[in-house]
C-alpha positions, -999 to +999 in steps of 0.1 A: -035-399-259-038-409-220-050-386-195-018-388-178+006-387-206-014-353-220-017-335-186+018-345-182+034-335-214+012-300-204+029-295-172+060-298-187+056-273-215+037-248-200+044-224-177+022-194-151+034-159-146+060-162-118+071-197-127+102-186-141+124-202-116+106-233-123+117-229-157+154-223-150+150-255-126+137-276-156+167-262-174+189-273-151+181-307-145+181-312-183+217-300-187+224-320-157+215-352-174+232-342-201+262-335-192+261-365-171+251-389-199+277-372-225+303-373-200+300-407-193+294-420-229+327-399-239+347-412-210+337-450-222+345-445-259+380-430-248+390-454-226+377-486-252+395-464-278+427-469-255+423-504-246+424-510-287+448-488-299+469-500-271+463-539-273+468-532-313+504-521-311+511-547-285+503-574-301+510-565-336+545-556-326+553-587-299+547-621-305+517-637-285+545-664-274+577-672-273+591-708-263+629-707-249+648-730-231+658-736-195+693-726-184+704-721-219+708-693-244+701-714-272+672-735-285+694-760-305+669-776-327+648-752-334+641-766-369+623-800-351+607-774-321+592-757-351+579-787-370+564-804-341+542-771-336+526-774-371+502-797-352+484-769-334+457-757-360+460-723-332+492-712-344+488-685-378+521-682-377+554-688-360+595-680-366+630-691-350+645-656-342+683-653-330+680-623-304+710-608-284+726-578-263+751-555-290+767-523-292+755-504-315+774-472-329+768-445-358+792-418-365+787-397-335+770-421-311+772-453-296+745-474-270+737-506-260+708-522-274+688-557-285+697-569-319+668-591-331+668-615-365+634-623-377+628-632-411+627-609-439+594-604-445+588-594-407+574-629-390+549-628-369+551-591-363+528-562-377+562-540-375+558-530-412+529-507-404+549-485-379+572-477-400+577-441-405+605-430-419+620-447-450+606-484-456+614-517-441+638-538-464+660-559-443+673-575-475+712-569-482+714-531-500+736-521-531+761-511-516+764-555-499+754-544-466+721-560-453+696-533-441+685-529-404+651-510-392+657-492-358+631-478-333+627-438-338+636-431-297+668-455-303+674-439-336+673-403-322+697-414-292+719-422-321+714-394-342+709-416-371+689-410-399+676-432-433+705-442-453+734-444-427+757-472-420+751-485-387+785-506-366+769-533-345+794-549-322+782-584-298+788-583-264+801-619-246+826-607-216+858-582-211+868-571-251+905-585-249+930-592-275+918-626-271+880-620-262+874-595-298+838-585-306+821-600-333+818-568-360+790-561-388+778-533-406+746-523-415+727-498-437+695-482-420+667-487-442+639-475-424+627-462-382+593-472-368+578-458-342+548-476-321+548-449-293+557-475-266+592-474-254+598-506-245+596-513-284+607-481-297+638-479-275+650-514-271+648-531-304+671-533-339+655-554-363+677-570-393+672-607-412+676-633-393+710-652-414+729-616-411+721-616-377+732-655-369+765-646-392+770-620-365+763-641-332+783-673-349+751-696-350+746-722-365+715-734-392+695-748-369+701-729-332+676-696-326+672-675-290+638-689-291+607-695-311+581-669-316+546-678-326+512-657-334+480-674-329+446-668-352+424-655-327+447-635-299+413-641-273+427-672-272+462-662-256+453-671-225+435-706-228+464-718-253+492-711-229+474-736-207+476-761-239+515-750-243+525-763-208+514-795-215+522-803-245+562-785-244+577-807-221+603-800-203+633-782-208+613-758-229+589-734-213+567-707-228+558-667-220+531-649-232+525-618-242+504-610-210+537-626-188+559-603-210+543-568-206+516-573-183+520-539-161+507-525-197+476-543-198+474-537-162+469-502-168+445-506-196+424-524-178+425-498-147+417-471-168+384-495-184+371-499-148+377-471-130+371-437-149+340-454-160+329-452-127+343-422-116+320-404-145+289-425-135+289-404-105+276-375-126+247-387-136+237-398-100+235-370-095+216-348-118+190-379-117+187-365-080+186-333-086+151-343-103+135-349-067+135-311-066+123-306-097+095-326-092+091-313-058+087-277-077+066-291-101+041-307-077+034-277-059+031-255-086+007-279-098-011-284-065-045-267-071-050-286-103-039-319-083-064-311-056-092-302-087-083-336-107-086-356-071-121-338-062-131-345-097-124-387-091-092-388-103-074-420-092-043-415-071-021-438-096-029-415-126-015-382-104+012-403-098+017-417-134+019-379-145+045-363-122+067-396-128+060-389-169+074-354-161+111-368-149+111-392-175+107-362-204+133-346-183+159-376-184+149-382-224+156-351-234+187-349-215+201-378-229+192-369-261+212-340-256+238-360-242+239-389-271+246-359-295+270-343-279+291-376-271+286-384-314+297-350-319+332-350-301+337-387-314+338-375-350+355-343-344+381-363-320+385-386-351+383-361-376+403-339-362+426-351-329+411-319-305+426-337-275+467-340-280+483-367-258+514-370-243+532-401-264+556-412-235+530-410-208+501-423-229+517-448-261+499-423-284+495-389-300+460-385-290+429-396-273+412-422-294+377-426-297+356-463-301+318-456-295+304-491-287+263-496-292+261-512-260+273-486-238+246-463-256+221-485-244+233-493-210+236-456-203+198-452-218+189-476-193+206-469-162+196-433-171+159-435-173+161-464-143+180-432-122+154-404-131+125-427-127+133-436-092+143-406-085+107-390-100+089-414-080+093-401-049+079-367-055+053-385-073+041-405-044+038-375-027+015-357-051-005-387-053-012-388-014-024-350-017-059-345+000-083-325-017-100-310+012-070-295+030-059-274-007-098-264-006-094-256+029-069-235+021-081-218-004-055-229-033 
């Protein structure tokens, strides 16, 4: 073992009569790193547990584009639209939905929502795995009614339950005796519930022929074309490859275009607290200055002893910058722990409820990623060890004569 490492290792363990606020010091710092490190490793694994959770019910739930047309309700071919899109090796999957504004009433309610026909296994959507309550069967029941799945909030509003019949009447100007609604019935097979309301209160879901029986469609019109690429990184470059390639009078929206203030605030939340925490271990990696500082002049006699003795200047300094270091390793041990710890009791267990409307979710999710752990390793010891090495310069300039010369 080096000179250094061993005297400093030394220092750090032991301890003189009337060192105990040295001790409590050491403490301190310690839990200060700690806390700083666990704080901020907690803070990242929350907010990346968002950002997934989050981008996971997006964009299972919405499609990653739809095409419609320009100044017109209707895409009329949408049987040619979709076969000329099998040429993008991109596209997993893609659907003709018919989509429309309705009236929708049960026995003691009645609202206005967003009928939507997909197909019956669900299209492009991941809706079947929010479903709650009852199951998601859009076929027609046994009773000849097709079923319908509804979003919990809008089901609530309605006071519907699993089984009902639900009225759905369209919408298209002033009801008259000549201007009648378009009527259908429904039987409520099933309520999902994604925790965002612009999902959860908006949409009813039914197959896609019940729904053009109801709007008077024909085969081959759709509200627009809905498509889900392979790889959803690729949003974002594909669009760019959609505007060229749909000419005009079709246009495209993304997913991004469609609910961007969502990712907006995902993304806030990934920067900022992030930062905010940082802060925290800033500053207990500057609290070690005065640690060091205590160190060093509890330590000067022996400083002034080892210079006498030959002792190079860069090996005093090697072992009061060795003593921050244990400091900030030990702290971030400390720190790594307690940040595993709360991940598997957060996952375990759910210790920190959420507010659904105000958050999309039940609780706070957690996603440890390896790299933060190492980027908070680093920056860590980078902090502490420029913080030690001021102190450490300063019992490395120490003169041997003037602690003699007093007496120390």
């Amino acid at each position: 073992m080096k000179l250094e490492t061993y005297l400093a290792l030394r220092y750090f363990k032991g301890s003189r009569k009337g060192s105990r606020f040295l001790s409590f010091i050491k403490i301190m710092s310690i839990t200060g790193v700690a806390i700083g490190s666990a704080g901020l490793l907690i803070a990242l694994s929350i907010v990346h547990g968002f950002k997934s959770t989050i981008n996971d019910k997006v964009l299972g739930f919405a499609p990653h584009f739809t095409i419609t047309q320009y100044l017109d309700p209707f895409v009329e071919r949408s049987d040619t639209l979709l076969t000329y899109l099998d040429q993008f090796p991109e596209i997993e999957q893609k659907q003709a939905v018919i989509e429309g504004q309705v009236m929708i009433q049960t026995r003691d309610e009645v609202t206005g929502t967003i009928l939507k026909g997909v197909e019956r296994e669900g299209g492009v959507s991941d809706l079947k795995e929010y479903v709650r309550t009852g199951v998601y069967d859009l076929g027609t029941q046994s009773n000849g009614m097709p079923g319908l799945v509804l979003g919990s909030k809008l089901a609530s509003q309605l006071q519907a339950e699993v089984g009902d019949i639900i009225t759905v009447y369209t919408i298209e100007g002033i009801p008259s005796l000549l201007n009648s609604p378009n009527i259908k019935q429904f039987v409520l097979t099933g309520l999902y519930e994604t925790g965002i309301d612009q999902f959860d209160d908006v949409f009813a879901i039914s197959e896609k022929s019940h729904v053009r029986e109801l709007f008077k469609m024909n085969d081959k019109e759709a509200n627009g074309i809905e498509i889900q690429l392979a790889d959803a990184s690729q949003v974002k470059a594909f669009q760019t490859v959609l505007d060229d390639r749909i000419p005009f009078p079709y246009f495209n929206t993304s997913i991004y275009d469609k609910f961007g203030n969502i990712f907006a605030w995902v993304e806030l939340q990934e920067n900022l607290i992030p930062l905010v925490i940082s802060v925290m271990i800033i500053v207990a990696a500057f609290n070690l200055i005065g640690t060091v500082l205590m160190m060093i002049l509890e330590r000067t006699r022996d400083i002034g002893i080892l210079k006498t003795m030959g002792t190079k200047s860069g090996t005093v300094r090697k072992v009061f910058l060795l003593e921050g270091l244990i400091v900030a390793a030990i702290g971030l041990s400390i720190g790594i722990g307690i940040s595993l710890l709360f991940a598997f009791l957060q996952s375990e267990f759910q210790i920190i409820p959420l507010s659904e409307e105000n958050y999309y979710m039940s609780y706070a999710p957690v996603e440890p990623h390896l790299l933060d752990f190492l980027i908070v390793a680093l920056v860590t010891f980078v902090l502490c060890g420029l913080a030690s090495w001021i102190p450490a310069r300063i019992a490395a300039k120490t003169d041997p004569l003037k602690v003699i010369s007093y007496g120390r």
